[in-house]
C-alpha positions as CSV (number, residue, x, y, z in Angstrom):
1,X,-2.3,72.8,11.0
2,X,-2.5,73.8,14.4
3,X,-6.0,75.9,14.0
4,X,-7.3,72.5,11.9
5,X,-6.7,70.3,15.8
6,X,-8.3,73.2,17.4
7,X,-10.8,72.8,15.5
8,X,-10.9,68.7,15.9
9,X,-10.6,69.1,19.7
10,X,-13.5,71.5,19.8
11,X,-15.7,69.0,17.8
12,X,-14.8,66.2,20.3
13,X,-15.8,68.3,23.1
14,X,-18.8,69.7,21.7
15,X,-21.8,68.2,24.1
16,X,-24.3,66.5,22.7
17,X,-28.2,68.0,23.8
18,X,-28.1,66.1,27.0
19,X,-24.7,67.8,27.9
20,X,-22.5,64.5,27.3
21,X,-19.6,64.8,25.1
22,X,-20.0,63.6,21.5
23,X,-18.4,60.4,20.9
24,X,-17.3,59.2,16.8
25,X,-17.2,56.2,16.2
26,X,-14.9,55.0,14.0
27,X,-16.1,54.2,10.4
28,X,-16.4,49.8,9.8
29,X,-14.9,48.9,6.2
30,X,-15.0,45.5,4.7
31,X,-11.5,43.8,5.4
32,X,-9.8,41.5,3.3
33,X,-10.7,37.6,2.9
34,X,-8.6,34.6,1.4
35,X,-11.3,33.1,-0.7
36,X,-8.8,29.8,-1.4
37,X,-5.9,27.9,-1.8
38,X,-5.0,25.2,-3.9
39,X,-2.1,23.0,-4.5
40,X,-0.9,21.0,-8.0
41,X,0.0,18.6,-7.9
42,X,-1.8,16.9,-4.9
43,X,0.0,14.4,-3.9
44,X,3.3,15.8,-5.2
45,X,5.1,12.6,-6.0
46,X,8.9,12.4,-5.5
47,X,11.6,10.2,-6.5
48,X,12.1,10.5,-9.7
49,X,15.2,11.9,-11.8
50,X,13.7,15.3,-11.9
51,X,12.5,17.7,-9.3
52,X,8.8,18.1,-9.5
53,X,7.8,22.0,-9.4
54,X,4.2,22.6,-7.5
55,X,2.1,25.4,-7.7
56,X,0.1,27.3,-4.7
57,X,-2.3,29.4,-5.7
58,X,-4.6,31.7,-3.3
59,X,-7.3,34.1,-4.1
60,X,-8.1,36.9,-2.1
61,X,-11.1,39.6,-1.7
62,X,-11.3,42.7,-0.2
63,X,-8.7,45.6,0.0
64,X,-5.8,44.7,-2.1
65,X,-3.3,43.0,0.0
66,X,0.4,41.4,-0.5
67,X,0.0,37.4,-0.2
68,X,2.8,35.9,1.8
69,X,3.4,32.4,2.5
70,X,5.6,29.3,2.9
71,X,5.3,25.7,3.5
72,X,6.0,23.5,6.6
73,X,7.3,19.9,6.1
74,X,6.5,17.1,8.7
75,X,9.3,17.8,10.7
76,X,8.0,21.3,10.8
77,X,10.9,22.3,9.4
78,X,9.8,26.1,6.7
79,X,10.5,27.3,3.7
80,X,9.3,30.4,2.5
81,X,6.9,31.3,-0.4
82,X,6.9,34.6,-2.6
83,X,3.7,35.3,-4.2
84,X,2.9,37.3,-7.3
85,X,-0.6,38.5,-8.5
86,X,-1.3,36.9,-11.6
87,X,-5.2,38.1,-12.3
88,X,-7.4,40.7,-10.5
89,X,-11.4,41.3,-11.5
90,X,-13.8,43.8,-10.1
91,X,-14.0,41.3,-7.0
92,X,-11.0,38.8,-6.5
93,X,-7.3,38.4,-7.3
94,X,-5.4,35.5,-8.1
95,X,-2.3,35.0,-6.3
96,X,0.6,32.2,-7.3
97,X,3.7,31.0,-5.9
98,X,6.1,27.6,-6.9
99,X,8.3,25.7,-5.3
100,X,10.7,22.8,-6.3
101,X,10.5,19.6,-4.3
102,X,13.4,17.1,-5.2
103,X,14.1,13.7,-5.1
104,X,14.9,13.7,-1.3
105,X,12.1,15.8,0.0
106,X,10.2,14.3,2.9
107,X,7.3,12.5,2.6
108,X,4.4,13.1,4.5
109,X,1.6,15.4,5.3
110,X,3.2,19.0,4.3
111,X,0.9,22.3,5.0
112,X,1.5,25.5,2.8
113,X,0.3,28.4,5.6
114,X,-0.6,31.7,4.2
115,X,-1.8,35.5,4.8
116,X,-3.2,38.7,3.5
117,X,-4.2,41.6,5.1
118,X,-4.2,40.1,8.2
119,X,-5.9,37.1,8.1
120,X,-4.6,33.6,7.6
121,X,-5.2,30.4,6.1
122,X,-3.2,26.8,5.5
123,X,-4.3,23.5,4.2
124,X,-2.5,20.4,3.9
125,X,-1.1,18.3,1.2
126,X,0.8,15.0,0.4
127,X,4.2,14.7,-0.5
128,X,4.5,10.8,-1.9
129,X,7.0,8.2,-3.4
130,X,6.2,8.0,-7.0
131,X,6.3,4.7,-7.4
132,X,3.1,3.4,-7.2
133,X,1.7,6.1,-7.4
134,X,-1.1,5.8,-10.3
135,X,-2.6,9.0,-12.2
136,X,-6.4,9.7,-12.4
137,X,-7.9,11.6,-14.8
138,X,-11.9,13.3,-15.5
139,X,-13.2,12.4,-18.8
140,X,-16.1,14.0,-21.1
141,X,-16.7,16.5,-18.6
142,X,-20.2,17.8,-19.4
143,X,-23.4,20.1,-18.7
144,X,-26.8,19.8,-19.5
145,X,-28.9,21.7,-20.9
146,X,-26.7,25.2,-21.8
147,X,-28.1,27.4,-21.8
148,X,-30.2,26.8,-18.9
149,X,-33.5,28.8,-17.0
150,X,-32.7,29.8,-14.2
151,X,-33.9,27.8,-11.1
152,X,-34.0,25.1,-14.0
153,X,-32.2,21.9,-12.9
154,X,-28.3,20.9,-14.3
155,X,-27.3,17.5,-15.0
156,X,-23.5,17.6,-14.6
157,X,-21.5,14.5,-15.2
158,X,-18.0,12.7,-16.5
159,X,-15.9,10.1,-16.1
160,X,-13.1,9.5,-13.6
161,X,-10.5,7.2,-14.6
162,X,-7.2,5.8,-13.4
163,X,-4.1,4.6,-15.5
164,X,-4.0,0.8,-15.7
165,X,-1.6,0.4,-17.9
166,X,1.4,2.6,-20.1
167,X,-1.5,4.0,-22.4
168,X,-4.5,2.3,-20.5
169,X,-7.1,3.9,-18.4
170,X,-9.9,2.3,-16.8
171,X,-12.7,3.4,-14.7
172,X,-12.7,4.0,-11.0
173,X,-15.5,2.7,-9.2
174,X,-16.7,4.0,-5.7
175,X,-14.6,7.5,-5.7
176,X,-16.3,10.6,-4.2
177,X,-16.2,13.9,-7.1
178,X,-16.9,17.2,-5.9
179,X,-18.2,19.4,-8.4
180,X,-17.0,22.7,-7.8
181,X,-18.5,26.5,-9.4
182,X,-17.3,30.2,-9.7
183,X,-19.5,32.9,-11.0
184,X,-18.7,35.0,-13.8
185,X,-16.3,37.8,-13.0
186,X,-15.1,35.7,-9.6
187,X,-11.8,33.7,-9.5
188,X,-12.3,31.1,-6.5
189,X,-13.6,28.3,-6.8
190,X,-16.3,26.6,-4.3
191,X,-17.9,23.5,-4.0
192,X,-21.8,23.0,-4.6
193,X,-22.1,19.0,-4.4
194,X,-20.3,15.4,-3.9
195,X,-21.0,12.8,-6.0
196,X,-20.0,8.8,-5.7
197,X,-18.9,7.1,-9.1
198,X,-20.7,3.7,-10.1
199,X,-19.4,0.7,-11.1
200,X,-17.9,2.3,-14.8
201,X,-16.3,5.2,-12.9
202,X,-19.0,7.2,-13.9
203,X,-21.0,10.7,-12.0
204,X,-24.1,12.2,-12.6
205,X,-25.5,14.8,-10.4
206,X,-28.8,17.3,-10.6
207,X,-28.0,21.0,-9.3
208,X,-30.1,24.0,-9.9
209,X,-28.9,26.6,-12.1
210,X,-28.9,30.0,-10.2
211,X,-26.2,32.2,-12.2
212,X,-24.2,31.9,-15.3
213,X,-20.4,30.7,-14.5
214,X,-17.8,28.1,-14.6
215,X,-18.0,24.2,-13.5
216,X,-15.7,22.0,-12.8
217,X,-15.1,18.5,-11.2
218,X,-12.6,17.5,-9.0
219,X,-11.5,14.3,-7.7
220,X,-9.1,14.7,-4.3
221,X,-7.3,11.8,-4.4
222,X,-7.5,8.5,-1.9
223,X,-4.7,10.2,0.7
224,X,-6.8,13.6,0.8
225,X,-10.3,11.8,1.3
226,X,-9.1,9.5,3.9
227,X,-7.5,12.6,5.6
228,X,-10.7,14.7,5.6
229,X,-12.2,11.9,6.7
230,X,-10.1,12.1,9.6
231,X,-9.3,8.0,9.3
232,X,-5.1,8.4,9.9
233,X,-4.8,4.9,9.0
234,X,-6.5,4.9,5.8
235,X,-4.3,8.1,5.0
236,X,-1.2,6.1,6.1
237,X,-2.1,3.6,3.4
238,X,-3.8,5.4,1.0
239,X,-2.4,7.8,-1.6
240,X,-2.0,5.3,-4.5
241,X,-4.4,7.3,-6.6
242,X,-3.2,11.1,-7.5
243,X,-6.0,13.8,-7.6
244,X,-7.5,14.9,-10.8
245,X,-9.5,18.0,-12.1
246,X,-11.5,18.3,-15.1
247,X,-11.4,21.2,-17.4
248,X,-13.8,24.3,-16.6
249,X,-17.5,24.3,-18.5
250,X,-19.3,27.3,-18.5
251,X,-22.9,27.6,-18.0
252,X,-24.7,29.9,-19.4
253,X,-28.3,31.1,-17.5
254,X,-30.9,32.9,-18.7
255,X,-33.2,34.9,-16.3
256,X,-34.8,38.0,-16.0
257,X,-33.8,41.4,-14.3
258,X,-29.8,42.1,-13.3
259,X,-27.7,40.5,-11.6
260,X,-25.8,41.4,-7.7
261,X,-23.2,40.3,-6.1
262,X,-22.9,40.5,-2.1
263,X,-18.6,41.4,-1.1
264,X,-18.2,40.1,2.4
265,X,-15.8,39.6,5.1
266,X,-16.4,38.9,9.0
267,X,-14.1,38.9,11.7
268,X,-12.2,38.2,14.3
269,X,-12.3,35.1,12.9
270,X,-11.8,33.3,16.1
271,X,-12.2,34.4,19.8
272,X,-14.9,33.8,23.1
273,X,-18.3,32.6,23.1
274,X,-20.5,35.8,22.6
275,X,-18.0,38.3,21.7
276,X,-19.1,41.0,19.4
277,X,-17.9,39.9,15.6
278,X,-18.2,43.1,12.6
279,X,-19.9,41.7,9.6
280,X,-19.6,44.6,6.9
281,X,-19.3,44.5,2.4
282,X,-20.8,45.8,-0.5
283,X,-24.2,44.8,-2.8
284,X,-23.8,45.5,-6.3
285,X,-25.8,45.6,-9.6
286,X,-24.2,44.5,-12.9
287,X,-25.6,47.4,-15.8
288,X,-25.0,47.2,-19.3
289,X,-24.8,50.6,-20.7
290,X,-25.6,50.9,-24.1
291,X,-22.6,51.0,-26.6
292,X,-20.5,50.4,-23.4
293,X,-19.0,47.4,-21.4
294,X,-20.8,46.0,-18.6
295,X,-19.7,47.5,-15.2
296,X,-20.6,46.6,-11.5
297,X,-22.2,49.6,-9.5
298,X,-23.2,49.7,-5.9
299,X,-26.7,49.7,-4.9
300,X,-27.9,51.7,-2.4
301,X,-31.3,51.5,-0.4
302,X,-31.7,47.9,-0.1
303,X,-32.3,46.0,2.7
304,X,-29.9,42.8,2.7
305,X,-30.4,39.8,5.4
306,X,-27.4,38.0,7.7
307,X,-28.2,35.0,8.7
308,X,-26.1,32.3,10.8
309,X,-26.2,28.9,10.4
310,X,-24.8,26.5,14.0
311,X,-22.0,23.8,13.0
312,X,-23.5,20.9,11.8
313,X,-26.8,21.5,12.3
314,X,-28.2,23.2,8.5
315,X,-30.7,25.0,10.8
316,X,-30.1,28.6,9.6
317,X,-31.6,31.6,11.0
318,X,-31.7,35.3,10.2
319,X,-29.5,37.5,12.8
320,X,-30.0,41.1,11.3
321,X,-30.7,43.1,8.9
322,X,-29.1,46.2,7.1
323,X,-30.1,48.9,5.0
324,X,-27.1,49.6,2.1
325,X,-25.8,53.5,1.8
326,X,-25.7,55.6,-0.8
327,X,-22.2,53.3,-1.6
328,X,-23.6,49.8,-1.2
329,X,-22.1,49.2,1.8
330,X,-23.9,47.9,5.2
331,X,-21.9,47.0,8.5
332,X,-23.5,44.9,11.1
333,X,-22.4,44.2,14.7
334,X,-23.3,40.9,16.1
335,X,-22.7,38.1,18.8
336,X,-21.0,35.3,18.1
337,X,-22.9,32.6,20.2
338,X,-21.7,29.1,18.6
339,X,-19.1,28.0,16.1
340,X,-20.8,28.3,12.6
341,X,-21.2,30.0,9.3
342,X,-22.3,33.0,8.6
343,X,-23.8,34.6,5.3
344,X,-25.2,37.9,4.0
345,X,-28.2,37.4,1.6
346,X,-30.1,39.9,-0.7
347,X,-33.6,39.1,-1.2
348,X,-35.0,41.0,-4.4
349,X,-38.5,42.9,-4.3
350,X,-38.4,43.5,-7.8
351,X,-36.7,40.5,-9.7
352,X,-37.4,42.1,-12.8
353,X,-35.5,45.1,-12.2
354,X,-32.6,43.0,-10.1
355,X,-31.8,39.4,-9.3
356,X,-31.6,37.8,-5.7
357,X,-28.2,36.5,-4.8
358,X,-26.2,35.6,-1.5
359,X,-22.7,36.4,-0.3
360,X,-19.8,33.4,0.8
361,X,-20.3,32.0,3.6
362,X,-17.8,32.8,6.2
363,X,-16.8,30.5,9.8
364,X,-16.4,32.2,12.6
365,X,-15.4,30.1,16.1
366,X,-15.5,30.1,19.3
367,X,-13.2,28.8,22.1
């Protein structure tokens, strides 16, 4: 052991052909990411006879991490979460945790705060009287055509009703419906469009098909979109509607060459105007051996873009570029000049070979 730091320390002071002392750099790997969290039931209505269990689920990219958790009432009183993986793919793993809320829990604005691998995340949810409270509900969820070209448009569309009686439902007008999509092989889910119902309770929207994965629609309730609205008042009041989801559709695309997938993480998340954030992950290329199940492999020697795109401005412009190793990887270092998003995109030379595709975005802020 002793000849092996000789050895090291000789290396470190080896000089470089200018006479300067070599410096190594240490190697930049792709940390870990919480893709999402989600909460069901949202609101969590209490008051009842029986305690009403909710579920917190969080999926996570990256190096394998342990989730931890726990929830913080309005008081800001905790309680603490344990998390157990319930899925992994090639990509994400799916993380859940329960917790009981009785009769006497406080009502409010809760927040369920987790972590992984060092980074964070929370979001908040409602915790309501359940009286009153009516149920919603997405009907005939549907897609159009399947399969579909790709680049081909998508009519998605459903129904969102509300209980109006014991067995009754009717439609409900004026209600925003997000319509949310994970690829094949991913687990989070993200959202691609809003769309307002009409006068029946009805949604129809256009997207354009780019890969072959589940849909879904989601409606957040009145107390969450009044919230994210930031109108305290409305959320006050509101929350006599629960939140709904529909069923998962797959869509199934057709196109030419194989498809990637961009793995990405960027951080510190948060920190000074201009500091120097590391944006580093992984293309791949799904191949279908013959006579054997499909696999993802890196690919190597391909240029891949980042681009950054300012808060609230959709004007997005490229920031670097990267060549992939022999592993698919690619690190970039780069400053951080505004709050915004971030994203890593492939852009294929040879889409019948291999397919185009684009990472999630990631926010990054500055204080």
């Amino acid at each position: 052991m002793t000849i092996i730091h000789h050895l090291l320390a000789r290396l470190l002071r080896r000089p470089r052909g200018d006479g300067a002392p070599t410096k190594i750099e240490p190697v930049e790997t792709e940390s870990g990411e919480i893709e999402s969290v989600e909460v069901d039931p949202d609101p969590v209505p209490i008051g009842g006879e029986d305690q009403v269990v909710a579920t917190f689920e969080v999926v996570t990219s990256g190096p394998s991490a342990e989730v931890t958790g726990g929830l913080v009432a309005p008081d800001e009183s905790r309680a603490e979460l344990r998390f157990e993986r319930q899925e992994r793919t090639t990509f994400e793993e799916r993380w859940r945790s329960r917790h009981a809320f009785g009769r006497d829990a406080a009502a409010g604005t809760w927040r369920v705060v987790v972590g992984a691998g060092g980074v964070t995340e929370e979001r908040e949810f409602e915790v309501l009287a359940e009286e009153g409270l009516r149920r919603s509900r997405i009907d005939g969820f549907e897609l159009s055509p399947d399969p579909v070209d790709e680049g081909s448009p998508l009519t998605v569309s459903g129904l969102l009703e509300v209980v109006t009686g014991k067995e009754d439902w009717g439609g409900l007008p004026g209600r925003t419906v997000a319509l949310l999509f994970r690829p094949d092989d991913m687990l989070a889910r993200r959202e691609v469009a809003r769309v307002v119902t009409d006068r029946s309770g009805r949604f129809d929207a256009t997207v354009t098909a780019t890969e072959s994965g589940f849909w879904s629609a989601e409606f957040r309730g009145d107390a969450r979109e009044a919230r994210e609205a930031r109108d305290l008042r409305a959320a006050r009041d509101a929350g006599r509607v629960s939140a709904a989801r529909s069923a998962e559709v797959h869509s199934a695309v057709s196109a030419a060459g194989a498809q990637t997938k961009i793995t990405y993480s960027a951080n510190p998340k948060s920190g000074r105007r201009n500091r120097k954030a590391t944006h580093a992950g992984t293309l791949f290329v799904r191949v279908q051996p013959a006579g054997q199940p499909a696999r993802w492999d890196p690919l190597p020697q391909q240029r891949v873009r980042l681009w950054f795109d300012p808060s609230g401005t959709g004007a997005d412009a490229v920031k670097g570029t990267a060549t992939t190793g022999s592993d698919g990887r690619f690190t970039l270092r780069k400053k951080v000049p505004s709050t915004g998003e971030w994203q890593v995109r492939f852009d294929s030379q040879a889409p019948s070979q291999r397919r185009s595709c684009k990472s999630p975005a990631r926010r990054l802020t500055v204080s």
